[in-house]
C-alpha positions as CSV (number, residue, x, y, z in Angstrom):
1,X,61.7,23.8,-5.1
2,X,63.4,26.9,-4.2
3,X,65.9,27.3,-0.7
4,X,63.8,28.2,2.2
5,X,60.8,26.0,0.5
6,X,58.7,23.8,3.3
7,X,59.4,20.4,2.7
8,X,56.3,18.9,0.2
9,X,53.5,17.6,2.3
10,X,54.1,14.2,-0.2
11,X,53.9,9.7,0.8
12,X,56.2,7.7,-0.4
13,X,56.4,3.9,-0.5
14,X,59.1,2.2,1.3
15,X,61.1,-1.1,0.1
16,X,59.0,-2.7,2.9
17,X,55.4,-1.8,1.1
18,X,55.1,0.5,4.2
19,X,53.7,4.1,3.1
20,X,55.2,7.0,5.2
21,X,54.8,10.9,4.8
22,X,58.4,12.9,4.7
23,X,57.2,15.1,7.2
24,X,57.5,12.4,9.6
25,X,61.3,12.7,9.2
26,X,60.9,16.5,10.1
27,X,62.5,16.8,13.1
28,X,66.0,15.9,11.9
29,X,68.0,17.2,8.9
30,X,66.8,15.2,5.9
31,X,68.4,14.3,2.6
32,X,66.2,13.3,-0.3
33,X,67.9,12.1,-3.7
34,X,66.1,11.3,-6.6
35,X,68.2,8.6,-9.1
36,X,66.5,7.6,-12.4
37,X,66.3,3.9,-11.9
38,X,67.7,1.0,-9.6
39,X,70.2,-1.8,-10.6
40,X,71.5,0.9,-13.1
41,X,75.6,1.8,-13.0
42,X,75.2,5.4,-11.9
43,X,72.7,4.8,-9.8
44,X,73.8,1.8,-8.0
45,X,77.1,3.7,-7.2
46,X,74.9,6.7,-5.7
47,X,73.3,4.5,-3.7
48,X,76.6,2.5,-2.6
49,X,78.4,6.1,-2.1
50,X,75.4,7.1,0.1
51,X,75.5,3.9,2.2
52,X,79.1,4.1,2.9
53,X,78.5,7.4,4.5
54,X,75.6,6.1,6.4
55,X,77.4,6.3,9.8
56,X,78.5,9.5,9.1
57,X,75.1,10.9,8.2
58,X,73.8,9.5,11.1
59,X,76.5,10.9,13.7
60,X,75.4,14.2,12.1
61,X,71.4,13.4,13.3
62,X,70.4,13.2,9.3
63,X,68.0,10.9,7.8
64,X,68.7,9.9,3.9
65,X,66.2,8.6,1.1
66,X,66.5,7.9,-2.4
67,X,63.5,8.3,-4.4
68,X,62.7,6.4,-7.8
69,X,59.7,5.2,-9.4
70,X,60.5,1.8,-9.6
71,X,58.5,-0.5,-7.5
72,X,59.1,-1.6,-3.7
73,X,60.0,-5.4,-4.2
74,X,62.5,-4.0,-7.5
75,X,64.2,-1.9,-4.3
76,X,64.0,-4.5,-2.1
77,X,65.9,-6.4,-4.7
78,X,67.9,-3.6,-5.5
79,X,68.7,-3.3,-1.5
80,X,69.7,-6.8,-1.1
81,X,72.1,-7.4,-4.5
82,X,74.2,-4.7,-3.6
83,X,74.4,-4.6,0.8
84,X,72.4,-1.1,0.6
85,X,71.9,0.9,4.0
86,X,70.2,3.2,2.8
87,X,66.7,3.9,2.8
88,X,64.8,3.0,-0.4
89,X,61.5,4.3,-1.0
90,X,58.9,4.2,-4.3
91,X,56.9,6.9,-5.8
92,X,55.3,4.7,-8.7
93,X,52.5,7.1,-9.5
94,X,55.2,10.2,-9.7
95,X,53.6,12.7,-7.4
96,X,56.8,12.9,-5.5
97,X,58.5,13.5,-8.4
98,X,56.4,16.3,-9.4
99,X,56.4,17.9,-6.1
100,X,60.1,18.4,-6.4
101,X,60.3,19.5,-10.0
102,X,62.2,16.4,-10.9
103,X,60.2,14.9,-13.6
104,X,62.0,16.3,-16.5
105,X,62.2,16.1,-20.3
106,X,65.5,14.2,-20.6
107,X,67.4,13.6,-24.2
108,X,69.2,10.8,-25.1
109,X,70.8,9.8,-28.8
110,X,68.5,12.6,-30.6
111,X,65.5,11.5,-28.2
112,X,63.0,13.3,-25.8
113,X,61.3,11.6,-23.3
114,X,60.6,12.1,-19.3
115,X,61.9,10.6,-17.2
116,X,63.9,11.7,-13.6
117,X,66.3,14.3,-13.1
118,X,69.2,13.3,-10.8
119,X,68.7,15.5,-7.9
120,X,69.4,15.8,-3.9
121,X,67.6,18.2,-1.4
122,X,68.8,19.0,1.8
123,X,65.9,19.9,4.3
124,X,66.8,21.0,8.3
125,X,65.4,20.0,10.9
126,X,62.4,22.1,10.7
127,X,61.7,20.9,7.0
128,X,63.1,24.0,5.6
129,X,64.8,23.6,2.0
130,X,68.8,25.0,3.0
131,X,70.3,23.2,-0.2
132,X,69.7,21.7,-3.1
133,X,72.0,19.8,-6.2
134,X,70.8,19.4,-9.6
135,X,71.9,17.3,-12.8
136,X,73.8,15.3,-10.5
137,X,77.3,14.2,-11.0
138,X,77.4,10.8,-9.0
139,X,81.4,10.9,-8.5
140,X,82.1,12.3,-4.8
141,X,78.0,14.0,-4.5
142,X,77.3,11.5,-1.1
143,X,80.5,13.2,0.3
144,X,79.6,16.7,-0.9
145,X,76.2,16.7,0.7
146,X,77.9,15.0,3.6
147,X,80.0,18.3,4.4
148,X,76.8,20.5,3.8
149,X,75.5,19.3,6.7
150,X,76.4,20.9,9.9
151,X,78.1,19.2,12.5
């Protein structure tokens, strides 16, 4: 994904087994993050930093999704232990993931392996690509990609 990239013509999943295309959000800036796995520490507090800025995304007329692999009733869960607002949505089989270049060879203790590259886009309201964030640092990113958005 490069900046002025149309949004991926992708479907996602939702928490609520309900499929939906992303370019039904098209219409109103939209923020898709991609977080490695739920119920983990890094991204729990992603997801708990995004939902406290909920209302303030909103006022701004933006839509927010985090993206993982793991399956709708594990984000449902996931939702529900920790008072999420935010929406949840699945991409099991990884398409998603591919369409935004965030399936990535990761290391960890001397260790390859693939796995999902901490990532936010920010899309306008016509589904253009105006920002994007890579190798996410959790601490303070809701707020930064907050203030990107105009308003």
């Amino acid at each position: 994904m490069e900046i002025g990239d149309a949004l991926p013509k992708v479907s996602l999943t939702g928490a609520d087994e309900t499929r939906f295309a992303l370019a039904d959000r098209i219409g109103q800036p939209l923020v898709v993050y991609f977080y490695p796995k739920a119920d983990t520490t890094g991204c729990t507090q992603e997801a708990q930093d995004f939902s406290a800025l909920s209302d303030a995304f909103r006022a701004r007329g933006a839509v927010v999704i985090g993206i993982s692999r793991d399956t709708p009733a594990k984000l449902t869960r996931f939702a529900d232990k920790h008072t999420l607002t935010v929406e949840l949505a699945s991409d099991e089989d990884g398409s998603v993931c591919e369409a935004f270049g965030t399936w990535v060879e990761k290391q960890m203790y001397g260790r390859s392996y693939m796995g999902i590259e901490r990532a936010t886009f920010l899309f306008d309201a016509s589904g253009t690509l105006v920002r994007q964030w890579r190798k996410v640092k959790v601490a303070g990113h809701a707020a930064d990609v907050l203030a990107a958005i105009p308003g």
